[in-house]
Rosetta silent file (secondary structure, phi, psi, omega in degrees, C-alpha in Angstrom):
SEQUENCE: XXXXXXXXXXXXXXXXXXXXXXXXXXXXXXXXXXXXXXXXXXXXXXXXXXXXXXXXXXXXXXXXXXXXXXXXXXXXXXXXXXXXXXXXXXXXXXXXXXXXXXXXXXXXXXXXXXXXXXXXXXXXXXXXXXXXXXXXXXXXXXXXXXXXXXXXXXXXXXXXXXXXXXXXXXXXXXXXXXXXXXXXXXXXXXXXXXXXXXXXXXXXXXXXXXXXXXXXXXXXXXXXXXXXXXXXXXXX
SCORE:     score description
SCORE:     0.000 S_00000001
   1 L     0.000  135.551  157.040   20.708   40.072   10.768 S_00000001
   2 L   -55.144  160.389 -153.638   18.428   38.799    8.188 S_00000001
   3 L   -87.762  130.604  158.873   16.720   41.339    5.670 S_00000001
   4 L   -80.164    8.797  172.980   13.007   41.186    7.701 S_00000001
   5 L  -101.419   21.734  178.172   11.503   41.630    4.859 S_00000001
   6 L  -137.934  124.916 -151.293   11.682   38.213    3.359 S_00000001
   7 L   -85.074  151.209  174.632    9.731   35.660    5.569 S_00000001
   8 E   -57.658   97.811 -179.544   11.131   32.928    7.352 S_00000001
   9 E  -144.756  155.001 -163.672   11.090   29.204    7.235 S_00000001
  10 E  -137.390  113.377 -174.906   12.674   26.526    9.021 S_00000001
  11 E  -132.337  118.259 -175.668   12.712   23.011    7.172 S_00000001
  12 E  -101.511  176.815 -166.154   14.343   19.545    8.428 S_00000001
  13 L    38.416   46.890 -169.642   15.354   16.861    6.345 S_00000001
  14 L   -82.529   -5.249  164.680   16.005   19.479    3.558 S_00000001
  15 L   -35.194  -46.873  171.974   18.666   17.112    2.301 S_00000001
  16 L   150.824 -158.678 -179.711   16.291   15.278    0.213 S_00000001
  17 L    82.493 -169.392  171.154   13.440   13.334   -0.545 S_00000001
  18 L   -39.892  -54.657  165.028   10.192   15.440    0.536 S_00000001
  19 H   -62.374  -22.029  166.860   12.106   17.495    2.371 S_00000001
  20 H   -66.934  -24.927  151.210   14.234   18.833   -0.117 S_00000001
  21 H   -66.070  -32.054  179.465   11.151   19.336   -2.172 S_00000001
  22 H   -80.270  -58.082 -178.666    9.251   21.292    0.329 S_00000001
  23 H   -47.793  -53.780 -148.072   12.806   23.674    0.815 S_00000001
  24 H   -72.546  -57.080  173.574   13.172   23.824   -3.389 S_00000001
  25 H   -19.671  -95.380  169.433    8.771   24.848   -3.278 S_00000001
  26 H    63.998 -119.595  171.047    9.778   27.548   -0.872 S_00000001
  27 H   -68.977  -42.143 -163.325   12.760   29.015   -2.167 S_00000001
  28 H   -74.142  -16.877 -153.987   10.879   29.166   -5.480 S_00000001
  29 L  -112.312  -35.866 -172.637    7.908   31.646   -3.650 S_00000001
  30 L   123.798   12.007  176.132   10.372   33.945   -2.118 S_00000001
  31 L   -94.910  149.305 -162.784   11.287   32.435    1.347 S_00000001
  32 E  -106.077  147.325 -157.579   14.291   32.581    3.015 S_00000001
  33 E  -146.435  115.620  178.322   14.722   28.766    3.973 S_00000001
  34 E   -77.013  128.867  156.642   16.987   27.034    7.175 S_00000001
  35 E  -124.279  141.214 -170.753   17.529   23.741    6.207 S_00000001
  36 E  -112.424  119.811  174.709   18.328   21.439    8.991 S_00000001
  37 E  -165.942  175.876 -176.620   19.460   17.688    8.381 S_00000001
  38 L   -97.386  -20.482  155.860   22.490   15.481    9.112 S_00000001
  39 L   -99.633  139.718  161.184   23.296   15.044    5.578 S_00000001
  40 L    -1.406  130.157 -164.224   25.704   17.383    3.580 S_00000001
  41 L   -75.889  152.511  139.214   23.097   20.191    1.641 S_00000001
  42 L  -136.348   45.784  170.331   22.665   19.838   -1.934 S_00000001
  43 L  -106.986  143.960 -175.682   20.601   23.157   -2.555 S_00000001
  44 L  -133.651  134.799 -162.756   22.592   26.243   -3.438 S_00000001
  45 L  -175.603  108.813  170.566   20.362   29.431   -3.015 S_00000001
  46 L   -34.845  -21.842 -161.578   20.930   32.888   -1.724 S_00000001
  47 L  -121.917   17.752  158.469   18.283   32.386    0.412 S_00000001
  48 E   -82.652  145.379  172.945   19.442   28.960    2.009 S_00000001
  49 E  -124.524  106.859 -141.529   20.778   28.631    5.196 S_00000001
  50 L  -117.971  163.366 -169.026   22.259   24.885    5.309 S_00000001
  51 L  -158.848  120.093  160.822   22.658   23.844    9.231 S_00000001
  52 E  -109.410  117.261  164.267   24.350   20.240    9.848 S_00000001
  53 L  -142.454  166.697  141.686   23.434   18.676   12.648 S_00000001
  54 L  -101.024  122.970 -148.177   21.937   15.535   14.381 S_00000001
  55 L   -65.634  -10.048  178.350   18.402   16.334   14.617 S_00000001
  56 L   -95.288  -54.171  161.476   18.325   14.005   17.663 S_00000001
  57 L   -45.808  116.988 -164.368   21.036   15.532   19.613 S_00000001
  58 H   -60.130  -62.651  176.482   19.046   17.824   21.922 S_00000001
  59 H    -9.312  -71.971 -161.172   22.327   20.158   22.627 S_00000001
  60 H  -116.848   30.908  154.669   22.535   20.737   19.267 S_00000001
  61 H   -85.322  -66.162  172.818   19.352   21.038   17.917 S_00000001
  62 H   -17.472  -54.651 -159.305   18.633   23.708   20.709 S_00000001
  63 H   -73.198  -16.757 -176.984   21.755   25.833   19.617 S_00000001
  64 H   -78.471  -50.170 -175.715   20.967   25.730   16.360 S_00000001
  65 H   -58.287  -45.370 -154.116   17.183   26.745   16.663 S_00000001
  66 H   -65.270  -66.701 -161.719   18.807   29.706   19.265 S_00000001
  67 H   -54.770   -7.085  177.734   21.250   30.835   16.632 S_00000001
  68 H   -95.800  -33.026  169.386   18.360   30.959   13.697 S_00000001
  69 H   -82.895  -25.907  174.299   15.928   33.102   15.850 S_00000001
  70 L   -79.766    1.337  149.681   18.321   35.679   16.955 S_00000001
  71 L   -79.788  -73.928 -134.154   18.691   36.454   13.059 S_00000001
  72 L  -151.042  113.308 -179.399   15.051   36.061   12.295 S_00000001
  73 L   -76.377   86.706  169.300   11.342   34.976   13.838 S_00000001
  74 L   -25.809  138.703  170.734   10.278   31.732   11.803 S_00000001
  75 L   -99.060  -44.094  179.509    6.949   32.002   10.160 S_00000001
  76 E  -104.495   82.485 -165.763    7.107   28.682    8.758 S_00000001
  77 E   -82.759  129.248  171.029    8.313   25.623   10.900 S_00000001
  78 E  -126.619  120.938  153.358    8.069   21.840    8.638 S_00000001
  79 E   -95.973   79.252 -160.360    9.060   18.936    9.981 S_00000001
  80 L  -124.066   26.797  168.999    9.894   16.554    7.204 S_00000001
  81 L  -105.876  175.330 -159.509   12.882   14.404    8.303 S_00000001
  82 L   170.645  161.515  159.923   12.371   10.880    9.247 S_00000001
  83 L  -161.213  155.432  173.915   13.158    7.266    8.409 S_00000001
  84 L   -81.218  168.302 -161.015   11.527    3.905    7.836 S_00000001
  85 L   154.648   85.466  175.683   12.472    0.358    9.735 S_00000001
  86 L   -86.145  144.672 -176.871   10.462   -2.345    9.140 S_00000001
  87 L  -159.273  161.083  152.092    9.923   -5.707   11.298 S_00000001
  88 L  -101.114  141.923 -173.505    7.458   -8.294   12.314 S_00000001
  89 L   -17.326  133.073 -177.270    6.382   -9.416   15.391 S_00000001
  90 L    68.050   13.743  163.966    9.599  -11.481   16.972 S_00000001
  91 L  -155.392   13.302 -169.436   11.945   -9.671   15.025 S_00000001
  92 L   -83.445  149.422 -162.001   11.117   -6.004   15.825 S_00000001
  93 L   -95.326  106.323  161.841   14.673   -4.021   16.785 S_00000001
  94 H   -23.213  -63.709  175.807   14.292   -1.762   19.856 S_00000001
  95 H   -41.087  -52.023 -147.194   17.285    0.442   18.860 S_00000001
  96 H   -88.892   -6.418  155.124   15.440    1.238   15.476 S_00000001
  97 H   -96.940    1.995  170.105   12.421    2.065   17.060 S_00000001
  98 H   -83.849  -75.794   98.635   13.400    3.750   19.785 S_00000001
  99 H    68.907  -66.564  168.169   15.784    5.808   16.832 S_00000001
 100 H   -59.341  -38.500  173.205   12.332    6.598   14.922 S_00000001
 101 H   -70.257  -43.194  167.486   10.736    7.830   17.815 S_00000001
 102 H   -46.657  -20.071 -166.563   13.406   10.096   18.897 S_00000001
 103 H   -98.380  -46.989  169.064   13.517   11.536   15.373 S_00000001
 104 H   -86.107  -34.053 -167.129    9.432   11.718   14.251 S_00000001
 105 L  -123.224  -81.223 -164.031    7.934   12.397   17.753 S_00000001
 106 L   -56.658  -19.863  173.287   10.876   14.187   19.944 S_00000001
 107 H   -88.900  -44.945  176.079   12.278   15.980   17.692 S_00000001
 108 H   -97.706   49.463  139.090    8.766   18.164   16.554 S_00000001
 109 H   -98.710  -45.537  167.363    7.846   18.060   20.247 S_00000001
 110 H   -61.198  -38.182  168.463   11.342   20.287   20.712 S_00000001
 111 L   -43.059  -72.304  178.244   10.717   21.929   17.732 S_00000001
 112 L   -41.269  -36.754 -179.119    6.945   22.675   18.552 S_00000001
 113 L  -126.140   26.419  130.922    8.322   24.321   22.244 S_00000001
 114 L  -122.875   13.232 -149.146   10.539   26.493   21.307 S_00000001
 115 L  -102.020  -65.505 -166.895    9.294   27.139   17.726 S_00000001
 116 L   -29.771  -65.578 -129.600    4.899   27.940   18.581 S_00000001
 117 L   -92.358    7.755  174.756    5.351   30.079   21.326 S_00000001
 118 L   -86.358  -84.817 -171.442    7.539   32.725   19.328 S_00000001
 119 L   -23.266  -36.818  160.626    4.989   32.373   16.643 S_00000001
 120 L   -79.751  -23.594 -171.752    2.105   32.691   18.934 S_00000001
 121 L   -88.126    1.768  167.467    3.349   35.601   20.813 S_00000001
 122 L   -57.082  -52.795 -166.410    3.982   36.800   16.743 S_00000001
 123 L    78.449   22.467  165.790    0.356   36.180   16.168 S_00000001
 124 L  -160.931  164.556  176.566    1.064   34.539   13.172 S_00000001
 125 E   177.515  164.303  138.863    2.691   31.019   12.386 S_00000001
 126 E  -134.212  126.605  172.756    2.670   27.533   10.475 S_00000001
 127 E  -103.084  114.697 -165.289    3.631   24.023   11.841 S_00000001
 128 E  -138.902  111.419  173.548    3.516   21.343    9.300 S_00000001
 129 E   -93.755  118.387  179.759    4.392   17.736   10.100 S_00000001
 130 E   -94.808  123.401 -178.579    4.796   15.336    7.584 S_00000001
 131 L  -116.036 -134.567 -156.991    3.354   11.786    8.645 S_00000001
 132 L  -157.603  179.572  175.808    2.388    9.011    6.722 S_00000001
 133 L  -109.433   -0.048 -167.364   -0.702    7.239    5.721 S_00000001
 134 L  -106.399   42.131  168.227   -0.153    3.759    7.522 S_00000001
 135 L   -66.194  -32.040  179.313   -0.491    6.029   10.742 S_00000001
 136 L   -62.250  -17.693  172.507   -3.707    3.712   11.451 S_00000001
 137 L   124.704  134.282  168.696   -1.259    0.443   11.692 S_00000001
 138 L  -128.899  148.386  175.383    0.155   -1.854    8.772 S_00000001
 139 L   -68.258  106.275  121.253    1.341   -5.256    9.167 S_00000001
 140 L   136.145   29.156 -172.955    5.028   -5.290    9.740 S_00000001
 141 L  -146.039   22.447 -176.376    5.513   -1.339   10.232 S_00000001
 142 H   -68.832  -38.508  172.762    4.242   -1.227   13.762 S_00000001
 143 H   -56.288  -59.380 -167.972    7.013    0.916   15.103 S_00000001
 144 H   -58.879  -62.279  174.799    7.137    3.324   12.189 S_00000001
 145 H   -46.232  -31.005 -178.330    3.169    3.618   12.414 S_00000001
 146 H   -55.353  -69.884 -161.495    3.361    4.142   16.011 S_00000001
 147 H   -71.186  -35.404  161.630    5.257    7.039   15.843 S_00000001
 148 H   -63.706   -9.709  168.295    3.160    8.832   12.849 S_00000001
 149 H   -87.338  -11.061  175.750    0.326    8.155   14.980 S_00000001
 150 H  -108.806   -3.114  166.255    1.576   10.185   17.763 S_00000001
 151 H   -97.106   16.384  153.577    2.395   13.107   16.141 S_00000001
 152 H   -92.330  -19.795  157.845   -0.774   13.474   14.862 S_00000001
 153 H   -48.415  -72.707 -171.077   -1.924   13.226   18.447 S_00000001
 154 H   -30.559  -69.579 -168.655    0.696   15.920   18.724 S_00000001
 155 H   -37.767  -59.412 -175.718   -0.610   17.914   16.047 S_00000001
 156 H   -63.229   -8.506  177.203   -4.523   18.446   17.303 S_00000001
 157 H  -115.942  -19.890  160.077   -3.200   19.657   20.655 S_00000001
 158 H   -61.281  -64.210 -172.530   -0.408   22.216   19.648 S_00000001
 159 H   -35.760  -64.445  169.235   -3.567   23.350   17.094 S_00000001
 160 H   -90.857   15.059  172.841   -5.479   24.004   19.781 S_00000001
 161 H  -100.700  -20.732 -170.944   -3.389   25.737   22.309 S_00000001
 162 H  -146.021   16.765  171.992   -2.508   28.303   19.212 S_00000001
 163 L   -74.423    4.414 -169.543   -5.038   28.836   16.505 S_00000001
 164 L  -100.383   -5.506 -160.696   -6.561   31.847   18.835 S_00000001
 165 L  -112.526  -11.546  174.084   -2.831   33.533   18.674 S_00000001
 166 L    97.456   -5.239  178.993   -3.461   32.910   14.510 S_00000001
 167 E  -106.023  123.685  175.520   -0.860   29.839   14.424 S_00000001
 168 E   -83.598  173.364  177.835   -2.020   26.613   12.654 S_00000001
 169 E  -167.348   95.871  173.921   -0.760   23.340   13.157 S_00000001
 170 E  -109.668 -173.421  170.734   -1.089   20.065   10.515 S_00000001
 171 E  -143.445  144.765  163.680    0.215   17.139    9.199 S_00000001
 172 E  -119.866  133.292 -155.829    0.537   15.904    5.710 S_00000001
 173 E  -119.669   81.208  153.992    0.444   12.370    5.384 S_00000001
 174 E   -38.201  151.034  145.389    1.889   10.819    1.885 S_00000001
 175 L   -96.300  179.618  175.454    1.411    7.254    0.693 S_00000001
 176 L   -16.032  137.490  170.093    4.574    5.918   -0.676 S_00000001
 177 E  -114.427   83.116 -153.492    6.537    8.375   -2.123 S_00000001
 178 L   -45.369   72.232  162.708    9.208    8.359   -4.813 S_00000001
 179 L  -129.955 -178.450  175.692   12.495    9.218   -2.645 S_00000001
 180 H   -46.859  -27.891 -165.752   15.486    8.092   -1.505 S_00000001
 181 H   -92.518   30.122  101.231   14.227    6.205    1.323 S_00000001
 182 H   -18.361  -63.045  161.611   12.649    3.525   -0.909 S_00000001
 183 L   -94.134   80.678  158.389   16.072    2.363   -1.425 S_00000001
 184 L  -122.779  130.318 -160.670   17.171    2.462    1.974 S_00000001
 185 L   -96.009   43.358  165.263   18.493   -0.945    2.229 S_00000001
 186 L   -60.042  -50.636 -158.441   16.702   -0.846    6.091 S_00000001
 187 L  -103.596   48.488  173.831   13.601   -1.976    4.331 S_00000001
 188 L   -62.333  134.404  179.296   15.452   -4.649    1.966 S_00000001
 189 L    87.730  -23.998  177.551   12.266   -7.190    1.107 S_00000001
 190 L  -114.225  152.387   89.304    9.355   -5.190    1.460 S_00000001
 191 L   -23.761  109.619 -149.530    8.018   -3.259   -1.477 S_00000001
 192 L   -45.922  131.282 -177.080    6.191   -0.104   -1.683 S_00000001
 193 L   -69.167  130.631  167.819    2.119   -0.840   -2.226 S_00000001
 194 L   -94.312  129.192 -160.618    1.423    1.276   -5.232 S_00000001
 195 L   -89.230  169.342 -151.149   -1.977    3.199   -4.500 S_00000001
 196 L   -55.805  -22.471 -161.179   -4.937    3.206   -6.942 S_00000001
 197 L   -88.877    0.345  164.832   -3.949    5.825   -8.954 S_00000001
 198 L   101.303  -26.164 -161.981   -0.713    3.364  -10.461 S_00000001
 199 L  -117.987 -175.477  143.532    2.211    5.422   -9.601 S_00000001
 200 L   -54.597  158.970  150.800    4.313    6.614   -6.847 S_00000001
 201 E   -70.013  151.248  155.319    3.363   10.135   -5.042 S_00000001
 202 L   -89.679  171.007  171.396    5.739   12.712   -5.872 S_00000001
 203 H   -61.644  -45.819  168.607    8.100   15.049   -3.597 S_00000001
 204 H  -101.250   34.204 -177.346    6.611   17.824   -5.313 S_00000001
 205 H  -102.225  -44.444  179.253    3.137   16.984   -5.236 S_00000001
 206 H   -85.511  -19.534  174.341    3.579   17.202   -1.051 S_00000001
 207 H   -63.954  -10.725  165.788    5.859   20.090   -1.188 S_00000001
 208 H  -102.217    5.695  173.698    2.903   22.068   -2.973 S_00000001
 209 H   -96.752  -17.452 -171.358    0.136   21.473   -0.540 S_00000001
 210 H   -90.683   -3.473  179.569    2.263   22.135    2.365 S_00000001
 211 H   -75.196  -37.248 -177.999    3.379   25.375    0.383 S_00000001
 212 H   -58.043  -47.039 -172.854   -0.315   26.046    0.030 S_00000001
 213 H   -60.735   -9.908 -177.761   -0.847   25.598    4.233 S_00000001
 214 L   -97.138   23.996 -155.837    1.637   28.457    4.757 S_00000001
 215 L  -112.838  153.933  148.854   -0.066   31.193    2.443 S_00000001
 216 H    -3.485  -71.202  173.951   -3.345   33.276    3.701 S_00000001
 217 H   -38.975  -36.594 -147.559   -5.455   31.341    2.705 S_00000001
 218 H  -120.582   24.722 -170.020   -5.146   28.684    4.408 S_00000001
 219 L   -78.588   16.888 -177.722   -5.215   30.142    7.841 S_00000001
 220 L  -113.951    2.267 -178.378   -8.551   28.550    8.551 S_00000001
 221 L   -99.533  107.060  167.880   -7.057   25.424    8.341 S_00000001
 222 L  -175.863  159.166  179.673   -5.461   23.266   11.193 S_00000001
 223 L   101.396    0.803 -174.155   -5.380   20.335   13.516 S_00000001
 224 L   -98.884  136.373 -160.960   -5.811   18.324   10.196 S_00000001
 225 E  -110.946  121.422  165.758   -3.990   15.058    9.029 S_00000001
 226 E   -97.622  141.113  179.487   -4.372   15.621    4.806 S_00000001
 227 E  -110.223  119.653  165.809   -3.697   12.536    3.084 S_00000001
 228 E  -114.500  123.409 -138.363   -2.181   12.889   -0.021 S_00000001
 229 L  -115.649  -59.282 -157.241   -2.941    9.025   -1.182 S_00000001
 230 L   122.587  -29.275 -142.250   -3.604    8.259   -4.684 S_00000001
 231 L    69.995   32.666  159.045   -6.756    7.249   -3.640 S_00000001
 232 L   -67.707  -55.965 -159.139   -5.884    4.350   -0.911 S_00000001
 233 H   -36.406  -28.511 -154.684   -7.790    6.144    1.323 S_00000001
 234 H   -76.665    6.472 -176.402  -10.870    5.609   -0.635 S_00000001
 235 H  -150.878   21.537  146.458  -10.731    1.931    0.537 S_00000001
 236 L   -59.321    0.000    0.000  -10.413    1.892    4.116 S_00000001
């Protein structure tokens, strides 16, 4: 068994990128931290727990979530794996968009029902979904938007089935972000908009706000898509 006195969290795509930022955030606070992804860990931590799976496979995402609660009752679930696939009209690839959906929306709907309802009968919890900012629709990203638009859908209705039990439920929504999946050579040709503020976002610019939604504090908060932007937003 895990020592119960060092809180819980369960983090996907802890591989790298955001997620691996949100896991290192964490780790650094004093959390004991599952990381779930399909690539090979590269965090070393007393308090990691590395899990390889595909996050898509139900089978063995179930067995995995079984064998992490029978140690320990997550406090903190984040849902920050994902990939990009871009196309335009007459060239969009079914496979890669069914392949997004399965990964961004089916994957925290499994999460979300077997993770909340420990958490609510806990009477304490955080669900944190990482989305995107082009959830409203971009030219030539209609799949990929599609799918960050439904789990924010997602979001506002686990939030309200389980803020009365004390468990929140958000999404944080990045603009571009400086990770690997920039160079993913899926999206060979299009090239990240850089928002007003000149740069990329960083990995640990979203791994501290979503560190902030699991603290005290912030337990008045949910059902909310936070944009961390740059300022694009400011010119929608």
């Amino acid at each position: 068994m895990s020592d119960p006195s060092i809180p819980c969290a369960i983090v996907t795509g802890a591989s790298s990128g955001i997620g691996q930022a949100i896991a290192l955030k964490l780790l650094s606070e004093g959390w004991h931290v599952h990381g779930l992804d399909v690539a090979p860990p590269k965090l070393h931590h007393a308090q990691f727990s590395s899990w390889a799976l595909d996050l898509t496979q139900s089978h063995e995402l179930e067995s995995t979530l079984d064998q992490i609660v029978a140690k320990q009752i997550p406090q903190v679930l984040v849902h920050a794996a994902g990939i990009l696939r871009v196309g335009s009209l007459g060239e969009l690839d079914m496979q890669a968009g069914h392949l997004m959906w399965q990964l961004h929306v089916d994957v925290a709907t499994r999460l979300a029902n077997r993770i909340l309802p420990i958490m609510k009968q806990a009477q304490h919890g955080r669900m944190i979904l990482v989305g995107s900012r082009v959830s409203t629709g971009i030219a030539g990203r209609s799949q990929y938007a599609a799918t960050k638009a439904a789990i924010l859908s997602l979001a506002r209705s686990w939030a309200a089935e389980s803020i009365a039990e004390g468990v929140t439920v958000n999404v944080v929504s990045p603009a571009a972000t400086d990770t690997p999946m920039l160079k993913d050579p899926a999206r060979v040709g299009t090239t990240p908009r850089l928002p007003p503020i000149g740069r990329l976002i960083q990995p640990d610019e979203v791994a501290a706000l979503v560190a902030f939604l699991t603290r005290p504090e912030a337990a008045a908060i949910t059902g909310q898509d936070i944009a961390i932007c740059g300022g694009a937003s400011i010119l929608r």
